[in-house]
C-alpha positions in Angstrom: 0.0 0.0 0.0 1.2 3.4 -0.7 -0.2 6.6 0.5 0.0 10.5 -0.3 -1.0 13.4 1.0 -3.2 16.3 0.0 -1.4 20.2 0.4 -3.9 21.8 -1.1 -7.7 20.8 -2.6 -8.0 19.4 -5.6 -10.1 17.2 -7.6 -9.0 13.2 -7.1 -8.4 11.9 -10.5 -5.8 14.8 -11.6 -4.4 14.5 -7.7 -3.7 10.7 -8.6 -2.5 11.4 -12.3 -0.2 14.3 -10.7 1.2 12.6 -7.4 1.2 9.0 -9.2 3.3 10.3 -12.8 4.7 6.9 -13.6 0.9 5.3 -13.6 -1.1 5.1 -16.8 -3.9 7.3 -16.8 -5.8 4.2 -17.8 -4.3 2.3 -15.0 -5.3 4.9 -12.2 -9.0 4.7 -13.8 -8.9 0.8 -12.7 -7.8 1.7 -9.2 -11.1 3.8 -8.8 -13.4 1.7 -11.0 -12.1 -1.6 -8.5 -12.1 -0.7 -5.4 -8.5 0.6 -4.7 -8.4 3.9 -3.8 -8.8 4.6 0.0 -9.4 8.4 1.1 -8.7 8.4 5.5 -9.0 4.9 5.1 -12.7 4.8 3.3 -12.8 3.7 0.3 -13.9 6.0 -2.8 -14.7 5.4 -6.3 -15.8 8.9 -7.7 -13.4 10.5 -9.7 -14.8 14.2 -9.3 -14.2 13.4 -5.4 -12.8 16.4 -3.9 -9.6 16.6 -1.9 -9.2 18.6 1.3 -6.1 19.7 2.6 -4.4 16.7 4.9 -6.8 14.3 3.4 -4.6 10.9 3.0 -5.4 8.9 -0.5 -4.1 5.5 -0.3 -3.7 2.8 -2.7 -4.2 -0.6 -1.8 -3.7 -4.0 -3.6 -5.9 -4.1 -6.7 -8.1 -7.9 -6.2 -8.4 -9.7 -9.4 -10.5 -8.8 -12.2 -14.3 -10.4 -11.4 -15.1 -13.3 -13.3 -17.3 -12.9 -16.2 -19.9 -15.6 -18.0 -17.9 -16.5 -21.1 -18.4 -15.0 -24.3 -19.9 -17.1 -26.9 -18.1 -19.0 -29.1 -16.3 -16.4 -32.1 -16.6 -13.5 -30.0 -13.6 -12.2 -28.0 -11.6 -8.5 -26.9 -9.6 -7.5 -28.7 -9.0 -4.1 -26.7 -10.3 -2.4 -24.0 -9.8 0.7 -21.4 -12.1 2.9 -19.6 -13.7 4.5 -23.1 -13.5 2.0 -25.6 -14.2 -2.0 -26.3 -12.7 -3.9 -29.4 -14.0 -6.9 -30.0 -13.5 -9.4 -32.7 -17.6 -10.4 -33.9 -17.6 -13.6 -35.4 -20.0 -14.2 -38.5 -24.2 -14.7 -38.0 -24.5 -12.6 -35.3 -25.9 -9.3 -34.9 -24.2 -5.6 -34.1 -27.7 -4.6 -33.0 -30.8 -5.9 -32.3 -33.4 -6.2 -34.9 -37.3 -6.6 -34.7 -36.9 -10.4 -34.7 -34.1 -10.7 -32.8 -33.5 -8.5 -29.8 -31.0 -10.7 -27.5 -28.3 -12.3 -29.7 -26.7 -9.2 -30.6 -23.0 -7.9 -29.8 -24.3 -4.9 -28.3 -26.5 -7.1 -25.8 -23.7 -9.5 -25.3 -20.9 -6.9 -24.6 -23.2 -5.0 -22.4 -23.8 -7.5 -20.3 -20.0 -8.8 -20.3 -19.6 -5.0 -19.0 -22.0 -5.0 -16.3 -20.6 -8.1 -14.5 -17.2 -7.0 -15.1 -17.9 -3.4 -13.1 -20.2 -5.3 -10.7 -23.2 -2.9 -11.8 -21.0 0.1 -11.8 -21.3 0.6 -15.6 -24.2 -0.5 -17.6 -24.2 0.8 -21.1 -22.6 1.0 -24.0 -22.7 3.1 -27.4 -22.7 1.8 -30.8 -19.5 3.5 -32.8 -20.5 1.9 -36.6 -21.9 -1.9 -37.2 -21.0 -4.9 -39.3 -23.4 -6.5 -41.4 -25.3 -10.0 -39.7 -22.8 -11.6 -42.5 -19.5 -9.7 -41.8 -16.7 -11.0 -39.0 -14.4 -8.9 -37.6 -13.4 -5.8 -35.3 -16.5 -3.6 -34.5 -16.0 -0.7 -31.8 -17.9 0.2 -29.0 -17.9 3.3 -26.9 -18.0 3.3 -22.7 -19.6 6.7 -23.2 -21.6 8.9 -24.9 -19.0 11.8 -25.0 -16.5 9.0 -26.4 -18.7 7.6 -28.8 -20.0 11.0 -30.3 -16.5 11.9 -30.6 -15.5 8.7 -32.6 -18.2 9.3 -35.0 -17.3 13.0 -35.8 -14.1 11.6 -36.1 -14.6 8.6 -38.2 -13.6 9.4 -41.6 -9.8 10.0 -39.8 -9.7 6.2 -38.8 -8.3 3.8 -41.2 -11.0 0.8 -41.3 -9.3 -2.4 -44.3 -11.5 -5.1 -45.2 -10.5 -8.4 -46.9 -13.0 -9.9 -49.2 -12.7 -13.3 -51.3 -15.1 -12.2 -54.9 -15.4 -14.6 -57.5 -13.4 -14.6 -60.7 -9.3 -13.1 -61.2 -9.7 -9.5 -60.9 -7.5 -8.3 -63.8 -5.9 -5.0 -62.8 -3.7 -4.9 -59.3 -5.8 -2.2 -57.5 -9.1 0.1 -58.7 -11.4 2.5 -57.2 -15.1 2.1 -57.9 -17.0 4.9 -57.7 -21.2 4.8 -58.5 -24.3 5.5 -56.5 -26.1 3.3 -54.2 -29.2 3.4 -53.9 -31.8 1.4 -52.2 -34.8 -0.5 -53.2 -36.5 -1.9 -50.4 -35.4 -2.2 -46.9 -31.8 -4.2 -46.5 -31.5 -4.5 -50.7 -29.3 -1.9 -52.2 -28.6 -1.8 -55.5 -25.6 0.2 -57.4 -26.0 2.2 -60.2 -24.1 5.2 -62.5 -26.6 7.7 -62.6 -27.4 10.0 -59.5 -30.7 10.6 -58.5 -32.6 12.0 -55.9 -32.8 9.2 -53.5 -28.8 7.5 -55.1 -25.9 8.5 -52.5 -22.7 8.4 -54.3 -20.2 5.9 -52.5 -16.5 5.2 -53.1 -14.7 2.1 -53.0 -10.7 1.0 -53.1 -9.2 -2.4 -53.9 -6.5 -4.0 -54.0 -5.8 -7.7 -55.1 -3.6 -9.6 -52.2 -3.9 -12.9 -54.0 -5.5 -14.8 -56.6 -6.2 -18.8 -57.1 -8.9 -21.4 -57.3 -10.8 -18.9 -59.8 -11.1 -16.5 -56.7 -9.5 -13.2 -55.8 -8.5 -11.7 -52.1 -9.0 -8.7 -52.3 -7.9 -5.6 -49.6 -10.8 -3.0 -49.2 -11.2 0.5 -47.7 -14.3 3.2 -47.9 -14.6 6.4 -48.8 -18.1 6.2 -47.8 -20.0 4.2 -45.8 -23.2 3.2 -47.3 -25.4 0.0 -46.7 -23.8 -3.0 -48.0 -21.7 -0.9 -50.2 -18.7 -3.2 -50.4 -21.0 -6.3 -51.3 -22.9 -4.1 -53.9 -20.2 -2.1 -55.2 -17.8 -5.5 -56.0 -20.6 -7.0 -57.9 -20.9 -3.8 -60.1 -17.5 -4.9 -61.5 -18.7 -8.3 -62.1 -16.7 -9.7 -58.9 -19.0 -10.9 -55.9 -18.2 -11.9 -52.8 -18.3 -16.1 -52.8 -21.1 -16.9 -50.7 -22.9 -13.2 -51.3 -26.0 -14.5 -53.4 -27.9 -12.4 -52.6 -25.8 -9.8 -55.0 -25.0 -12.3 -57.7 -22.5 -15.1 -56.0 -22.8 -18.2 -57.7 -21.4 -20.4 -54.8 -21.4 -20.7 -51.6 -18.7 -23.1 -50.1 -18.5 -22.5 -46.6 -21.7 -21.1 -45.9 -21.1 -17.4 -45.4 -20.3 -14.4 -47.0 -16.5 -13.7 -47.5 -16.4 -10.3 -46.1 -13.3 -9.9 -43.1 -13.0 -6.5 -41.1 -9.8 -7.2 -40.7 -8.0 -3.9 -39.6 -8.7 -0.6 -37.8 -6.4 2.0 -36.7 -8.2 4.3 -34.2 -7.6 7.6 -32.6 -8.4 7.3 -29.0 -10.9 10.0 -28.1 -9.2 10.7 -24.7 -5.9 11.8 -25.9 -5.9 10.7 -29.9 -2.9 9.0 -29.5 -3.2 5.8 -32.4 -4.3 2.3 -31.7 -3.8 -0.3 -34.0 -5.2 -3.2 -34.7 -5.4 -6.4 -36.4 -8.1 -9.6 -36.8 -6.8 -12.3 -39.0 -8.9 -13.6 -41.5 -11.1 -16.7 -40.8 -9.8 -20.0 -41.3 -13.1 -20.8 -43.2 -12.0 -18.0 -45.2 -8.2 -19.0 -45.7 -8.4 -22.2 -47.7 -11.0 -20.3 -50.4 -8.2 -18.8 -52.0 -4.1 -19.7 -52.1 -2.3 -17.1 -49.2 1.2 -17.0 -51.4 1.2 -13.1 -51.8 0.0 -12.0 -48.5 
């Protein structure tokens, strides 16, 4: 246990950060949020708490984490600190709920993960941006509003790369497709050349990793974020995503839709210093295509 003493009043998270400099703010955060922070030997959670002169602040021996109900199979952290959660969403499951399915979502899942894991003390998450029911891989989620708002004026500064396996050898090394996307009925979006009242113009880049098997793996980033605009935007050019039938595949080998968010390199909204990170691609995915030029 170590202990320090107040001079003067002050506010108790920037007393910590200030008398404890070699602790990560992050770090100190966990002190308050389990338990470890004693102010004249009473223990205090708050961080706006304020400090009177002579008051002692002690720091006891942090207990392990609490136990948590596993997550479901697929589903795993990738990253996470007092304002953010990465996790790694595996395929057929939900960022958000739906009118027919309200309970097997991320969002539901990771919320409750988060409640158990503050023991009440925290109870809701935000939604950053979503992955299609058919997508895998890293989706964000905020531990506050202010975080989450600040993400999503932010966004178009983060570097999202997905990896897709489409059908057929895409001829040239790398493109850009550029059309509008517009959308038919609810979840069907279709892409077209000609703008239109209701057609949001969306840009797409590619760039071909490998090829083999009649199949190309392809790299991906977005310009824009529109509705399925990877799936419809690929099919445009003739090249589906395998297992995408409902924009044009013509197979369907393992059962899903090749689509992989596979990388995301993030500003954190506390201090914007860069995250990076990485989710490999399926091994349901790896053996649809050969791997020699990654």
């Amino acid at each position: 246990m170590t202990s320090k003493t107040a001079t003067e009043k002050a506010l108790l998270l920037p007393f910590l950060i200030a008398r404890w400099p070699e602790v990560k703010r992050t770090k100190i955060k966990q002190w308050l949020r389990f338990d470890a922070v004693k102010i004249n030997g009473r223990t205090v959670t708050q961080h706006d708490h304020s400090l009177q002169p002579g008051d002692v602040v002690s720091i006891q021996p942090q207990k392990a984490p609490p136990k948590t109900t596993p997550l479901p199979a697929g589903l795993s952290i990738v990253h996470e600190d007092d304002e953010l959660l990465v996790i790694r969403k595996p395929v057929n499951l939900l960022t958000i709920a739906t009118d027919t399915e309200r309970d097997k979502t991320a969002f539901r899942i990771m919320t409750d993960y988060l409640r158990e894991s503050s023991h009440g003390r925290q109870d809701r998450l935000w939604i950053v941006h979503r992955l299609d029911r058919e997508t895998s891989g890293l989706l964000v989620l905020a531990k506050s509003e202010d975080s989450k708002t600040w993400l999503q004026e932010n966004w178009a500064r983060m570097d999202k790369r997905y990896q897709a396996i489409v059908e057929g050898i895409v001829p040239n090394p790398s493109g850009k497709i550029v059309t509008y996307i517009d959308e038919t009925q609810p979840h069907r979006v279709f892409s077209t050349s000609h703008a239109s009242p209701t057609a949001r113009e969306a840009t797409t880049h590619y760039r071909v990793l490998s090829t083999g098997y009649g199949r190309s793996l392809l790299e991906v980033t977005l310009e824009t974020g529109r509705r399925h605009q990877i799936r419809v935007q690929l099919a445009s050019i003739g090249h589906p995503i395998v297992g995408d039938e409902k924009y044009g595949a013509k197979s369907d080998p393992v059962k899903r839709i090749a689509l992989h968010a596979s990388d995301l390199k993030l500003l954190h909204p506390e201090d914007e210093r860069e995250l990076t990170f990485h989710s490999p691609l399926p091994q349901e995915l790896v053996r649809l295509v050969p791997m020699t030029k990654l």
